[in-house]
C-alpha positions in Angstrom: 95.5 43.5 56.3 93.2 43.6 53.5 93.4 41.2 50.6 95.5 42.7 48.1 98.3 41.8 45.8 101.3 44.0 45.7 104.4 44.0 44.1 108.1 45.3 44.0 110.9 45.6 40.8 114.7 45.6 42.2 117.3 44.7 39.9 115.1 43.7 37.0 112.9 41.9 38.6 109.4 42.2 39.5 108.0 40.1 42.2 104.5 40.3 42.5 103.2 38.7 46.5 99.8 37.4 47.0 98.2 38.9 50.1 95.6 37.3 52.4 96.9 35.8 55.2 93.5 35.6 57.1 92.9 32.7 54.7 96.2 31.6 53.4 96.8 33.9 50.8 93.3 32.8 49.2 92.3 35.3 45.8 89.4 37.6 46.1 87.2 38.3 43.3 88.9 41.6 43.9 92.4 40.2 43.5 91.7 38.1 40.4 90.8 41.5 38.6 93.7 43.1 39.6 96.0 40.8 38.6 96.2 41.4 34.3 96.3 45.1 34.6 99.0 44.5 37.1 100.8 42.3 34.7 100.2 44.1 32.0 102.3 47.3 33.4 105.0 45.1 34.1 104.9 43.3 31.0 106.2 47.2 29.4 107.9 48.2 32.0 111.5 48.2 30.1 113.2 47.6 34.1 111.3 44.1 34.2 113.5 41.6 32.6 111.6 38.6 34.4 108.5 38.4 36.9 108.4 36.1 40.3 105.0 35.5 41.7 104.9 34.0 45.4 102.7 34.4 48.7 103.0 35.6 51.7 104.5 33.9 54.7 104.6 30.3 54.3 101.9 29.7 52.0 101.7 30.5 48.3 97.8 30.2 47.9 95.1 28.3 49.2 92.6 29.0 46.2 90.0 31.2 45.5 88.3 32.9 48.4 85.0 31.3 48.2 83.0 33.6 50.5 84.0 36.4 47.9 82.8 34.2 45.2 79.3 32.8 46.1 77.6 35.0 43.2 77.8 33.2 39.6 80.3 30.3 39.4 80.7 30.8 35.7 81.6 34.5 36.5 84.0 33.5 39.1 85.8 30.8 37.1 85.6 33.5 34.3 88.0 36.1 36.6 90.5 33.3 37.2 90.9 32.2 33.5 91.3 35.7 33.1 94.0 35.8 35.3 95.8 32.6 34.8 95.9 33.7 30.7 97.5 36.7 31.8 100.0 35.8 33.5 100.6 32.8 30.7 100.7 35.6 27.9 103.4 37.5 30.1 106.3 38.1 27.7 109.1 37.8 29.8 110.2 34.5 32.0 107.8 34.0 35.1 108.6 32.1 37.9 106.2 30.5 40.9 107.6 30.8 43.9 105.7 27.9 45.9 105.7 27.4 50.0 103.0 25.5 51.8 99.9 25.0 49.9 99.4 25.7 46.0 95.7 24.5 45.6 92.9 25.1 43.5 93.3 28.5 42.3 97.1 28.7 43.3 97.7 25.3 41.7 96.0 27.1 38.6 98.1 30.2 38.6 101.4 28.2 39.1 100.7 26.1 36.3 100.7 29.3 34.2 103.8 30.5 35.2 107.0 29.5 32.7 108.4 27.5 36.0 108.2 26.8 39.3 110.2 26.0 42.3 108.6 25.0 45.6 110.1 24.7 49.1 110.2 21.1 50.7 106.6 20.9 52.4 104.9 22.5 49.9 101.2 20.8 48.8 99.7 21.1 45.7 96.3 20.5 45.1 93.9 20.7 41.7 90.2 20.9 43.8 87.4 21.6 41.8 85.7 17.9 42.4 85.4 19.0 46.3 82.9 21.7 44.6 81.4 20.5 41.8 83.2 22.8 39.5 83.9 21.8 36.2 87.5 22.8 35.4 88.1 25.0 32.6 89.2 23.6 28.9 92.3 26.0 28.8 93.2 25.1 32.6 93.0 21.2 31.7 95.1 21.3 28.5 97.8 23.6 30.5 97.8 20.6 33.5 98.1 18.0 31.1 100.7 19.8 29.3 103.0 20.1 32.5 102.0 16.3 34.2 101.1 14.1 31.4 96.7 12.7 30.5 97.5 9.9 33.9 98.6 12.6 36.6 96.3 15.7 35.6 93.2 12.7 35.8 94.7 11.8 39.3 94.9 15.7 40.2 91.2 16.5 38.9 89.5 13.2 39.8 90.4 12.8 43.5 91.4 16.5 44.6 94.0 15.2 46.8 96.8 16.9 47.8 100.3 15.7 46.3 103.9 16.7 48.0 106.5 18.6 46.5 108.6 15.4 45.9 105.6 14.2 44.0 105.1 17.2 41.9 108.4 17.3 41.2 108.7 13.4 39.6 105.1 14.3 37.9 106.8 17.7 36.5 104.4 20.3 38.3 107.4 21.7 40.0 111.0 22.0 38.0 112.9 22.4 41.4 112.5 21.4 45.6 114.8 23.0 47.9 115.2 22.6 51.2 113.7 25.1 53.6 116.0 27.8 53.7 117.8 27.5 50.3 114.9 28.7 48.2 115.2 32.5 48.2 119.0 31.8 47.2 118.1 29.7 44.8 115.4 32.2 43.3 117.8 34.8 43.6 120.0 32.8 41.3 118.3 31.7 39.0 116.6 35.0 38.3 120.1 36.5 38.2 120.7 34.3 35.1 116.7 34.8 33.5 117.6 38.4 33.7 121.4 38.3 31.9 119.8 36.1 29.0 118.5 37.8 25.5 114.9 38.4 26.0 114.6 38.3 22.7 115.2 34.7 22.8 113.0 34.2 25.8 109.9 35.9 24.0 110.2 33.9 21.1 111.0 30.3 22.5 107.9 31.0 24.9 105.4 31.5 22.4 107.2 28.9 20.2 107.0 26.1 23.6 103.3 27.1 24.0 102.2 26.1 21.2 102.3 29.1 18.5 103.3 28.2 15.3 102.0 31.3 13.2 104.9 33.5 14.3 108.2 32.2 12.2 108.2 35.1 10.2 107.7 37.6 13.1 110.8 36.3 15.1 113.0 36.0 12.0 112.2 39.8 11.5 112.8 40.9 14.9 115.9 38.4 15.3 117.6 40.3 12.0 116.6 44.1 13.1 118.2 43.2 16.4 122.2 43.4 17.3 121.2 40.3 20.2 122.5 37.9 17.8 126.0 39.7 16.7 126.1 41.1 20.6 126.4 37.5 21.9 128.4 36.1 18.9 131.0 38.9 20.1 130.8 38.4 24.0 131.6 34.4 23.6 134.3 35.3 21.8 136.3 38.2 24.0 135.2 36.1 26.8 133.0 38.7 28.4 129.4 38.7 29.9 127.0 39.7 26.6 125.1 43.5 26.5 121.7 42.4 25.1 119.7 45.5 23.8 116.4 43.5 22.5 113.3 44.3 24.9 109.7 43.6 24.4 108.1 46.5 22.6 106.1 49.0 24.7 102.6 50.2 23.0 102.2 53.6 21.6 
């Protein structure tokens, strides 16, 4: 199969799979590009409520695929910056879907997803010190952000891999499940993403990543919507809430 990333929307929910089982699920120059177009179209897709990203098999992904990226480093590092800010700047709630290893490159795009949940077994893995890489600026703040200054130092300075148990007391991961629970439990959860207000999503996730230039923008959108009134309503009758707001589509 060739390295590829492909994806499928089924009750609101786009899951995007990262393909490249030859060397577990590791992104090709090829694949990094792919990826923000990719999430742009699902970003205004008005059927995509909330976005899962996961790998094939039992590994979510090993890195980038070096043999791919042997031309300029700062080019290479350059597509997956690209890639990991793409999917950070996705509107709608994304969700990492983590099984066996989530290193270098995976580790990267997993920490830009809104949360994670990993499968017991899972490694994780932040490797650029086995190269000589220096790690982006944007991709340190976002680790530090999720583990804390101590754990992302650990992470960076040794480039050992951590279990999920680990991850999960750092706060890499939000949930472990045992193997065979997680696609329930994804299933779940996503259920609930997709029955929330996006228009509360949107704004609490630029609000939680740091904007603080967009009070006036949310208040506007907050009073020309009917979410607020709509779930006002639904608590009261006792009855599941109809929320109309949805991230704008261009044009």
């Amino acid at each position: 199969m060739e390295p590829q990333l492909s994806y499928q929307v089924a009750d609101s929910v786009a899951t995007v799979v990262i393909r490249h089982p030859a060397k577990r699920n590791a992104m090709t120059a090829a694949m990094w590009r792919a990826l923000p177009p990719l999430l742009d179209r699902l970003a205004h897709d008005p059927d995509v409520r909330a976005l899962v990203l996961t790998g094939e098999g039992g590994t979510f992904c090993a890195g980038a695929d070096i043999s791919t990226l042997q031309g300029s480093p700062e080019e290479a590092q350059g597509l997956a910056v690209a890639a990991e800010e793409a999917l950070a700047a996705f509107p709608k709630p994304v969700l990492a879907v983590v099984r066996g290893h989530c290193v270098g490159g995976g580790a990267q795009l997993a920490a830009a997803c809104d949360l994670r949940l990993a499968e017991e077994g899972a490694l994780f893995g932040v490797t650029p010190a086995r190269l000589g890489v220096v790690y982006p600026s944007s991709s340190t703040r976002r680790l530090v952000s999720l583990v804390g200054p101590a754990t992302a130092k650990y992470l960076l300075f040794t480039a050992e891999l951590i279990d999920a148990g680990r991850a999960l007391r750092t706060g890499l991961v939000d949930e472990v499940l045992p193997g065979g629970e997680l696609d329930e439990r994804v299933a779940e959860l996503t259920r609930i993403l997709v029955s929330r207000s996006q228009l509360t999503q949107a704004a609490a996730k630029e609000f939680a990543d740091g904007r603080a230039d967009r009070d006036a923008h949310w208040t506007a959108q907050a009073r020309g919507s009917r979410d607020t009134a709509e779930g006002v309503a639904a608590f009261l009758e006792r009855r599941r809430p109809e929320f109309t707001w949805s991230v704008p589509t261009p044009g």
